[in-house]
C-alpha positions in Angstrom: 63.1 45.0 -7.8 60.2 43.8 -5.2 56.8 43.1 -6.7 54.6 45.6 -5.5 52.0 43.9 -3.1 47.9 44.6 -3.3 45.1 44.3 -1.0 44.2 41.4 -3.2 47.9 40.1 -2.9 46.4 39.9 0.6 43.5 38.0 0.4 41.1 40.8 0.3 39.5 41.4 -3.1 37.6 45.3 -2.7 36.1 44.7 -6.5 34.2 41.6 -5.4 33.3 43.1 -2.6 31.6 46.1 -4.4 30.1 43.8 -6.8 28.8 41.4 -4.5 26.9 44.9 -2.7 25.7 45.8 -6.2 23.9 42.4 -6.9 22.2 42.2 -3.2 21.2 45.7 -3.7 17.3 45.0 -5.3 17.0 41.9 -2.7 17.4 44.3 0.4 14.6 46.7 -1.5 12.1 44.2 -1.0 12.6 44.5 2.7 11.5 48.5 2.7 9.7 50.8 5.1 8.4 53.6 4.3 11.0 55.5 7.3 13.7 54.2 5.6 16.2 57.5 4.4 19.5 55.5 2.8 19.7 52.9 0.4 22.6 50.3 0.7 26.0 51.7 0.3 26.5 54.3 3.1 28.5 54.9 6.0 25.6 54.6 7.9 21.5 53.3 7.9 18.9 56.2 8.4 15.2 55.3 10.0 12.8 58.2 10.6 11.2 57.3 13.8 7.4 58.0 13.3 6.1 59.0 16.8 3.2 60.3 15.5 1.1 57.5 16.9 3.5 56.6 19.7 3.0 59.4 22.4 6.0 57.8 25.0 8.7 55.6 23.0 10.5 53.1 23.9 13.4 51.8 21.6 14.6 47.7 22.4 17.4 46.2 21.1 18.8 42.8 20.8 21.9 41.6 19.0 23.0 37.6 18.5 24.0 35.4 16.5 23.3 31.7 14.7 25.8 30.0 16.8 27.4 26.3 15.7 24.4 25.6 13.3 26.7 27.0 11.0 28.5 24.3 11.0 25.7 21.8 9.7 25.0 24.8 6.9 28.4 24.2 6.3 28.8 20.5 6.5 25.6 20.3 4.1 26.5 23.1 1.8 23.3 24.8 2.1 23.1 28.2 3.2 19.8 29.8 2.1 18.2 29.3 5.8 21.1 30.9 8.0 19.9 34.4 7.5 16.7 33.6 8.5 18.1 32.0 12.0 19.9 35.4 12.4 16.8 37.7 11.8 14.3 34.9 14.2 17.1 35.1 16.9 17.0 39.0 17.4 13.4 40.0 16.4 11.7 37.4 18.4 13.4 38.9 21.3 12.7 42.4 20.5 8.9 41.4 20.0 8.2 39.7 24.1 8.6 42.4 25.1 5.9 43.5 22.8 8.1 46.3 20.4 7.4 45.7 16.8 10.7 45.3 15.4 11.5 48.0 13.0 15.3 47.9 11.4 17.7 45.0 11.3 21.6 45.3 10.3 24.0 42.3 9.6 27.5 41.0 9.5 28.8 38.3 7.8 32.7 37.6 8.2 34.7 34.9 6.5 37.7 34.5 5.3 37.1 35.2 1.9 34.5 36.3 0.1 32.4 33.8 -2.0 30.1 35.3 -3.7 27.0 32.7 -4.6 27.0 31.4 -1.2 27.0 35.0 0.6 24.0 35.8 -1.8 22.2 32.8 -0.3 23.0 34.2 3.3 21.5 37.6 2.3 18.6 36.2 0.1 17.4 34.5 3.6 17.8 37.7 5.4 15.9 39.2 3.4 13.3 36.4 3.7 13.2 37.1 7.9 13.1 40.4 7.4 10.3 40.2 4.9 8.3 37.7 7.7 8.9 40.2 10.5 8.3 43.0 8.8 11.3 44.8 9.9 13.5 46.7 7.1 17.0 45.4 6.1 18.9 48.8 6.4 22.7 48.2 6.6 25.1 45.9 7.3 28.8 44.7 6.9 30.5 41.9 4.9 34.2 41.4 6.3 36.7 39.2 4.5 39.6 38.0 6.6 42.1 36.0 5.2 44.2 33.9 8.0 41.7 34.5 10.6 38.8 32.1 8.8 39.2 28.7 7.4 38.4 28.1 4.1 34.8 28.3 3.6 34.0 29.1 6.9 32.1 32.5 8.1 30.2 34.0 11.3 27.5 35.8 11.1 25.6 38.1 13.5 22.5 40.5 13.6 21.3 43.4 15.3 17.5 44.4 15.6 15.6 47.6 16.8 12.1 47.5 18.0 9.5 50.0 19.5 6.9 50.0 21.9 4.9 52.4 23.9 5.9 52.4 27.1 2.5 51.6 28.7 2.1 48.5 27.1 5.7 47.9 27.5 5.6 44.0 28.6 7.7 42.9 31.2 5.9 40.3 33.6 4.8 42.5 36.3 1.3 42.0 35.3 1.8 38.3 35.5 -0.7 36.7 38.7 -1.8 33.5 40.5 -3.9 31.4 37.9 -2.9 32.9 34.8 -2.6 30.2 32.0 0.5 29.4 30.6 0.7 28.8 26.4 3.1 27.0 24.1 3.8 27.9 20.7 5.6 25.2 18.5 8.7 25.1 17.2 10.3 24.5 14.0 12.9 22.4 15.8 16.2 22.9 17.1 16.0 26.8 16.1 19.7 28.0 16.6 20.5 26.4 20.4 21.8 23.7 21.8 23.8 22.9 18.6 27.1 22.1 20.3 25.7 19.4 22.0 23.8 18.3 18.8 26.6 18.0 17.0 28.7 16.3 19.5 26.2 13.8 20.4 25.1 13.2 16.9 28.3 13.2 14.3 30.8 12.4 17.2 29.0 9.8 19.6 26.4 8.4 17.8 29.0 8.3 14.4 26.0 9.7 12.1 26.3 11.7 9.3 24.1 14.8 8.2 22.9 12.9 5.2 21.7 9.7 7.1 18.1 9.0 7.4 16.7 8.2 10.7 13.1 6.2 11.3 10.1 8.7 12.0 12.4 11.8 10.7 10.7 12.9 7.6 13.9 14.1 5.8 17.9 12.9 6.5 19.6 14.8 9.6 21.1 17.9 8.3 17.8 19.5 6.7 16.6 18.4 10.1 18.6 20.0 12.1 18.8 23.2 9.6 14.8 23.8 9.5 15.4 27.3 9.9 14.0 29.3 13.4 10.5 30.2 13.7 9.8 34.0 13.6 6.7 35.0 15.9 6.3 38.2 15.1 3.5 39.0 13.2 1.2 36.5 15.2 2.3 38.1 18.8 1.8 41.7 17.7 -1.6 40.5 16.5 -1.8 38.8 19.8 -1.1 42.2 21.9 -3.3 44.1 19.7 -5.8 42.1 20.7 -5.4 41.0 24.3 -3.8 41.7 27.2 -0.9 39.3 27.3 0.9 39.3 30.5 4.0 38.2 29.7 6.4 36.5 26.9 8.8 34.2 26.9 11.3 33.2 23.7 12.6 29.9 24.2 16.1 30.2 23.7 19.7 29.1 24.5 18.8 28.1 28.2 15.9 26.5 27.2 12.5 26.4 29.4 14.7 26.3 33.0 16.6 29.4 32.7 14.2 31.4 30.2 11.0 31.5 31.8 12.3 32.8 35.4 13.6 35.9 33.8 9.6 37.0 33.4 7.8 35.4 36.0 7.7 37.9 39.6 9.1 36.7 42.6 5.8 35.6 44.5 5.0 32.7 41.6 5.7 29.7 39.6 5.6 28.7 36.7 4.0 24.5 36.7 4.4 23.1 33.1 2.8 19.5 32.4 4.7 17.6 30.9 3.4 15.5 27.5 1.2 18.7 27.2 2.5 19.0 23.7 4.0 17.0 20.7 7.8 17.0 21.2 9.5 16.4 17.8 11.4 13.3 17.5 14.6 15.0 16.4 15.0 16.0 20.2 14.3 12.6 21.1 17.0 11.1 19.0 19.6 13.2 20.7 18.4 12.4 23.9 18.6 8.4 23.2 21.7 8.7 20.8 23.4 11.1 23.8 21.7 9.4 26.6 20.4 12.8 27.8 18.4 13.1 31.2 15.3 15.0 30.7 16.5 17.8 33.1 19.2 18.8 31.0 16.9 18.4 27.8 15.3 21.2 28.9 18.1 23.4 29.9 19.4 23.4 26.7 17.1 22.6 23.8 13.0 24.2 23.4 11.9 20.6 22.8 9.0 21.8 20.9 8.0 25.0 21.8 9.5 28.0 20.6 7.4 31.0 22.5 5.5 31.1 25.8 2.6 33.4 26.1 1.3 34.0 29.9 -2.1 35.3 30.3 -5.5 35.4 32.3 -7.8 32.1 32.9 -10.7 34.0 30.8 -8.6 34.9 27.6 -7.0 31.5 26.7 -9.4 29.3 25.3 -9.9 32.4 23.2 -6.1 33.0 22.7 -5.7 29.5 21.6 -8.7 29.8 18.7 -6.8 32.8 17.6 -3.6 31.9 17.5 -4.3 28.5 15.8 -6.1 31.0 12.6 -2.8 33.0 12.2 -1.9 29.5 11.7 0.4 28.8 14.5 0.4 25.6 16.5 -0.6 26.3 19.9 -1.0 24.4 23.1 -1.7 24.8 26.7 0.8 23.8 28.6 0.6 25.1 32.2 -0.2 27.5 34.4 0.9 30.0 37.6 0.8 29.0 41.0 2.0 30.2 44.1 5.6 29.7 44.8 6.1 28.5 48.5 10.1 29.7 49.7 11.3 26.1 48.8 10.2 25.9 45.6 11.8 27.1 42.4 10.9 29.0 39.6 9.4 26.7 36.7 8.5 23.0 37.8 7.6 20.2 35.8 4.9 17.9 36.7 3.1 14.8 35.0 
């Protein structure tokens, strides 16, 4: 007679599973609002949208992912700043447009289902959350045998954000001799890791535990230094000013991020040496033998949000920005664009 075959026969073990939900269950409390209606555990996430001070809503969404830096969590074994990549990825998108990011859902998938390390994924979720002030409300944890290696797993995220839609900020507002400001980076954040990785561990023959000169820990933790989340100081920022337009530096880098902001009739001329680039970006560049135009296609090089806004405001925008503790530099401004001339230029 056959042995009769399980679910867990399969690879797919629905007690874990259950249990694993039961022990992240007081770590997802921490990341409460008050509109949140479900706790953990339901088909579905419920957020009662208080309009009461908004009179003309506007929901924004954004969904992405973390991309190949999985693989250096991977290849390190640590995976406690993941989750926080996945929550910086999706609110700091929501929030240039200036919506304060209100609910955040996740997915993790791997091929099966270990526990510890998937509590380290979720503990830094919560973590981003917790910085953005957005509330953790749902979310799904798929184990699929055959379809991931061993000890492999995806994750992505998915964010929704509010905004009045006044103050609804899109770059229209943006002029000739507005003043353009960086704010710095943690590092890599969660782009340009494919080409990382292939310069660095294939190329240059490194490996994540190697120590480089003027890098203050080895490569991995480098590389993993987990994505800066804006949040709280731009929504101070837009409470406070009239910022004309916001740009996350992300997969694209400066080149093909700022166009999508600045209007037709301008430019955007950033000076180059303006701010401290951090040398991880210029080992890849000398390791991969990287010209600078690509450098800044790909990676942030430093500067992980771009804040556009009037002559008069940002010597003022700078004091403020460096007491919410952010590192903050001026870094260009908004000219003119003659027919010729493209979109974002670099100058000395």
């Amino acid at each position: 007679m056959l042995k009769k075959i399980t679910y867990r026969d399969s690879g797919v073990d629905i007690d874990r599973a259950n249990s694993f939900v039961e022990r992240i269950k007081p770590l997802i409390k921490t990341t409460a609002r008050r509109e949140m209606m479900s706790s953990i555990g339901g088909f579905g996430g419920l957020f009662h949208l208080d309009i009461s001070k908004i009179k003309d809503p506007v929901l924004v969404s954004s969904t992405d992912g973390v991309g190949t830096k999985l693989k250096i969590a991977q290849m390190m074994d640590k995976h406690d700043t993941v989750g926080i990549d996945l929550v910086a990825m999706s609110v700091n998108d929501v929030v240039v447009q200036g919506a304060e990011p209100l609910f955040f859902l996740d997915y993790i998938a791997t091929g099966k289902l270990v526990v510890e390390k998937t509590v380290q994924i979720l503990e830094g979720l919560v973590r981003g959350c917790q910085e953005a002030g957005c509330a953790l409300i749902g979310g799904e944890t798929a184990e699929m045998p055959g379809f991931y290696p061993d000890g492999e797993y995806d994750l992505a995220g998915f964010c929704v954000g509010v905004v009045e839609a006044d103050k609804l900020i899109d770059g229209s507002e943006i002029r000739v001799g507005d003043r353009i400001i960086g704010i710095a980076s943690s590092g890599l954040h969660s782009n340009g890791f494919s080409l990382a990785r292939r310069v660095l561990f294939e190329e240059g023959k490194l490996r994540p535990e190697d120590s480089i000169e003027g890098i203050d820990e080895c490569i991995g933790l480098a590389l993993l230094k987990p994505t800066r989340i804006y949040v709280k100081s731009i929504m101070n920022l837009i409470k406070n000013f009239n910022i004309r337009g916001i740009v996350h530096i992300t997969g694209g880098g400066f080149t093909d991020n700022i166009p999508r902001i600045v209007p037709g009739p301008c430019r955007a001329v950033i000076r180059r040496g303006s701010w401290p680039v951090p040398p991880v970006f210029d080992l890849i560049r000398r390791v991969g033998d990287i010209d600078e135009e690509e450098m800044l296609r790909v990676f942030n090089m430093g500067i992980g949000m771009i804040i556009i806004v009037a002559d008069k405001d940002h010597a003022e925008i700078l004091d403020r920005l460096e007491k919410l503790g952010e590192k903050a530099y001026p870094i260009g401004t908004i000219e003119k664009r003659e027919t010729d001339q493209t979109t974002v230029s670099f100058v000395s």
